[in-house]
Structure formats: C-alpha cells, structure tokens
KEDOKE-833374 format. One record per residue (C-alpha): residue in one letter; x, y, z. Coordinates in steps of 0.2 Angstrom, whole numbers, plus 5000, padded with zeros to 4 digits. Example, Ala and Ser with C-alpha at 12.3 -4.5 7.8 and 13.67 -1.06 7.14 Angstrom:
# residues 2
a506249785039
s506849955036
This chain:
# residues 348
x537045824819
x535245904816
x535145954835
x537146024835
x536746134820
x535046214828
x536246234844
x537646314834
x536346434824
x535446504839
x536846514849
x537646604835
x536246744833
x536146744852
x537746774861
x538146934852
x536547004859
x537246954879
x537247104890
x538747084904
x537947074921
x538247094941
x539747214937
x540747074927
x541347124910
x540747014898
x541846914884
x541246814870
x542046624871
x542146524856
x542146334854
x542146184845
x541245994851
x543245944855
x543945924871
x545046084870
x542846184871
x542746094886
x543646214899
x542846374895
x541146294896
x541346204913
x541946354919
x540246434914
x539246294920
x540246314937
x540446504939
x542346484939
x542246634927
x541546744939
x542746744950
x543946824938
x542746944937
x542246884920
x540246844911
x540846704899
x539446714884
x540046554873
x539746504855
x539746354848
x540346314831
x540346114821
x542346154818
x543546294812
x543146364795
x541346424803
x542246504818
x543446594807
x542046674798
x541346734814
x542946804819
x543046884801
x541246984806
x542147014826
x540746904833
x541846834847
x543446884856
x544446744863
x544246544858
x545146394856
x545546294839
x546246164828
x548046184820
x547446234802
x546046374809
x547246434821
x548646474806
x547146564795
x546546674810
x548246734811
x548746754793
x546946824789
x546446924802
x548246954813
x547346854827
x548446824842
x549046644847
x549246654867
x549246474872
x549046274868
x547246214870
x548046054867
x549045934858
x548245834844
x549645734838
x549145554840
x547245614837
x547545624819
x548245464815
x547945314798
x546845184802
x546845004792
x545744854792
x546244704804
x546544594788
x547844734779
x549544684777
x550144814784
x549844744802
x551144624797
x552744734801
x552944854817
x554544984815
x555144934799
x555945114797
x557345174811
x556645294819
x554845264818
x554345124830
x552645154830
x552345154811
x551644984805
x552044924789
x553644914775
x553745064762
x553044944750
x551744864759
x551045074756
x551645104738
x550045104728
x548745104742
x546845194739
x547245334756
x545545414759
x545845564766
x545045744770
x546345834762
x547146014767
x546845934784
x548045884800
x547545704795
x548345754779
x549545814785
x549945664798
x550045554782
x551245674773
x552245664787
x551945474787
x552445454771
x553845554770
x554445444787
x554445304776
x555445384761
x553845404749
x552845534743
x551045574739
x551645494720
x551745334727
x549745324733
x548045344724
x547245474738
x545645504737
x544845674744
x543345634755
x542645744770
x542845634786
x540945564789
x540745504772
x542745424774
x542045324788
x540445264780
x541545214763
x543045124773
x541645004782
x540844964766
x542744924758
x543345074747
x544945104749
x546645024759
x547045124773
x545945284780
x546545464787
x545645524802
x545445644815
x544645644832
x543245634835
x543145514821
x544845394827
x543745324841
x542245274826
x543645184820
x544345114835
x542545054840
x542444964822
x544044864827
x545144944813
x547044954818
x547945114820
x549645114809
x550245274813
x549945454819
x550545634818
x551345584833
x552145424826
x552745504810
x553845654822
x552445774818
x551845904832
x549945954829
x549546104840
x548046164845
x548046344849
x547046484861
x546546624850
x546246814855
x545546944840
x546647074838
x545647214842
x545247144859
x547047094863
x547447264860
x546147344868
x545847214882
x547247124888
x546847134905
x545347024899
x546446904891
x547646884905
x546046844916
x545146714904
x546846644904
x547046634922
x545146534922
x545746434909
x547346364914
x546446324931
x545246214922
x546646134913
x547346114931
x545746014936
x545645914918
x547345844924
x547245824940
x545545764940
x545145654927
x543445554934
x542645724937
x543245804919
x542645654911
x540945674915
x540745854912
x541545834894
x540345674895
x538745804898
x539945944887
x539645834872
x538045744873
x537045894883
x537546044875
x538445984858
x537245854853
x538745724849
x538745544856
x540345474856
x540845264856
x541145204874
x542745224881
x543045384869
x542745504882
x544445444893
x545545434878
x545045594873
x546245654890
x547345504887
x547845564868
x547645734870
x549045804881
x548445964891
x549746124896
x549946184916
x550446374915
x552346324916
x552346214901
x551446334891
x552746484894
x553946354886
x553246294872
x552746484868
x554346534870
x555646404864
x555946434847
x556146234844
x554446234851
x552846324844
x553846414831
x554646254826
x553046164825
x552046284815
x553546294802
x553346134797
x551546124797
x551446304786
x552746214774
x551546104773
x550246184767
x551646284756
x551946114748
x550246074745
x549646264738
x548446304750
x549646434754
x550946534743
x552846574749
x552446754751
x550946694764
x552346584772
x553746714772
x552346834782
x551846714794
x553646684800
x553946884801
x552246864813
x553146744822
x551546654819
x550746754827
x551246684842
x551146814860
x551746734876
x551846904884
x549946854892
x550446674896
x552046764907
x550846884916
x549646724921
x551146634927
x551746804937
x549946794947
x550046624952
C-alpha cells in the first residue's frame, strides 16, 4: 500500500507538469488499480495512443474520492471511475459521462462463512435464484459493511429482494480492509464487499450469497470527460474514445494477452498483488462494452438512465443526497452524453 501511495503522490505532482511531444496533443488520463485503469495504461505502454494522434499522461489515484478532488482543481481531463464518483463528478463539477468502463454488478457482492446457515437454502425468493438464504435466516445478522458504497448498495438491493429492510439487521460501518481483517477473526455474520476485495474473500473460502447482480441491481462504471475539456476539446474526446474502445476490443477478444498486462498493470505500476486466479475473474465478472453496446446502453433510456435512477434514489434514501440534488441530476440526464460515443461508432 506504502509503494501505491508514493506512486499515486508523484504521479500526481508530475503529470500536470507533462509537456505534449512529437506533434501529439497531450491529455491527462485518470485511473484507479481496477481493471477499467487498465485500457488507457496498456495503450500508453504500447503506443496505441499515438496513433490517434494523442500523448497520454496518466495519473493514478487509490479510488474515487481522491480523483474527484483532482478533477475539482482541473488536474486531469478524461478518466474512468466507479458508479458513486462518477454520479459526484457529474453533480459537483457538471462532468460528462460518455461511456461504460465497465460493469461491476457481480463484483460487489455479500460474502458468508462456509459454516453460516445461509448456505443452507439457494432461491428461496421467486425471482432471485442466485440469492442464498430465507428472509429469516438474514433478520437480525451483524452485516459489515462500508457504507454509502455500491457494496451498500448491492445489500440494499438484497434486502429489499428478500422483503426486508436495513431495520431488520445490525450493520456495522467499516472501510473495506479493516472489514476483511475483522470477518477472519469472527465479527460479524455476513460481510459486504467490493472488488478487489471479493477475491480476498474468495481466496479465504468464504461463500458468496449474493451480488448486485443477484439482487436485479446494475452497477455502472462510467468514462468521464471534465466539462471544460468536453467543450473545448471534443475532438480529443472522440479520439481517446476511439483508443479506448479498441483496447476494450483486445480485453475481449484476447483474454491470455489482457491478463498479463493487467497482471504487470497491477503488480508493476499499482503496487497491488492480487490472490491467484483474480486476475481472469476480474474479465469473467466484469462485463466490458464494444462501441455498439455502448451507443445502447447510452442511449436507451431503460438503460443507463434507468440504472443510475435507482442508484441516485439510493443515495436519496440513505441522505447522502437531498431530493433537490436528485431532481437535478435527472434534468442532467446524469450527466450522460452519447453524442461522442455515436461519432466513434460513425469512424469505424
């Protein structure tokens, strides 16, 4: 963690200071140690920006509050993020959402001991195959969680799936490291994760009982443009979109190869070791976009616009975000522009 924070800070006070070379106009590329940092940075390490006529300068950040706060001071111009980030970029800082940097629904997901009786009942509730357990086998339960979270909200969602409510459990608010190291040593009943985390838990033999996914939840991540640049540059953004969606192309279609650059992504540059096997399930549980399906989903209003209602209602219910903040977001659409995404799919 020492060694990803020392990255994060002198790539921070660095990249700004980048000059654009060879003719190529320079843009600032944010990222997180997630899968959805990894196509910007493999096109870097491979010159695929180049041939856009692009000088990627990438900046690294340990997750979405601390991007935010750079995006606050204009210290990068396009980047990809979690859900909750990518609804305060647009509702702080009128940020544009231009695309899916993937889709994180079964990566935040409610883990269990092998020994809980939960594992006893699979499906109980019509409609939700995949959640284990009856509604009373949960009533009561110590639920350590990081709350104001997509975890969070993948057990709201849970829980609602299973006719309860947050009344019905003890949760207990813990950030997501300490929630592993106190589920091993036997607090709590059932524990709310995120990836990279889930694969911790996966690697200590606890059971998954359900997901975002599992409970009819959508958890989007998005691809964010600053306002000013997107306005000013949208030439640009069409163009790191074009390099993008071409490394989402080779993440797909080659999966040996995208492994072990998101294998040398994460040890090499971010500093994080993840448990054996973690590296394919991050492409096995983390469904990538080609350029067609990203026009759809940014443009069906059951899609995106559905998705981010219900996750902004959410956040309504739990008053991390007042009706008023709500009421804007939906006259923003979201902040949602597919108008770069159509141009990309024009020039292919």
């Amino acid at each position: 963690m020492r060694r990803l924070l020392t990255t994060v800070l002198a790539l921070c006070i660095c990249a700004a200071a980048l000059p654009a070379w060879g003719g190529e106009a320079e843009i600032r590329v944010s990222g997180q140690p997630c899968l959805h940092g990894l196509p910007n940075w493999w096109a870097m390490q491979t010159g695929e920006d180049k041939k856009e006529g692009l000088a990627y300068s990438y900046i690294l950040f340990p997750s979405g509050a601390p991007q935010n706060e750079a995006l606050a001071a204009d210290q990068w111009d396009v980047g990809n993020m979690g859900t909750v980030p990518t609804i305060m970029a647009v509702l702080r800082f009128g940020a544009k959402i231009v695309g899916i940097s993937n889709d994180e629904s079964e990566t935040n997901d409610i883990w269990v001991r092998p020994d809980s009786p939960l594992l006893h009942t699979k499906g109980a509730v019509p409609g939700y195959p995949d959640i284990y357990g009856k509604p009373e086998d949960w009533k009561h339960k110590k639920i350590l969680v990081t709350t104001v979270s997509t975890s969070h909200y993948a057990l709201d969602r849970t829980l609602k799936a299973l006719g309860l409510n947050e009344k019905d459990v003890e949760l207990i608010n813990i950030e997501q490291s300490q929630a592993i190291t106190a589920f091993a040593s036997g607090n709590g009943d059932i524990v709310a994760l995120f990836a990279p985390y889930s694969y911790i838990a996966e690697s200590k033999g606890w059971k998954k009982v359900s997901s975002g996914r599992a409970a009819g939840a959508v958890v989007p991540g998005g691809c964010v443009v600053r306002k000013d640049f997107a306005e000013e540059h949208p030439g640009e953004v069409v163009k790191w979109l074009t390099v993008q969606q071409h490394m989402f192309d080779k993440m797909i279609d080659d999966k040996p190869e995208a492994e072990k650059w998101l294998t040398k992504y994460f040890t090499d540059y971010c500093g994080v070791t993840l448990p054996g096997g973690a590296v394919a399930e991050e492409f096995q549980l983390r469904p990538l976009f080609r350029t067609a399906d990203q026009v759809q989903v940014l443009t069906d209003p059951a899609k995106l616009r559905s998705w981010m209602a219900d996750i902004v209602q959410f956040f309504v219910d739990q008053k991390q975000l007042s009706k008023k903040d709500a009421e804007r977001l939906k006259e923003m659409s979201y902040g949602i522009d597919p108008s770069f995404m159509q141009e990309v799919a024009k020039q292919q």
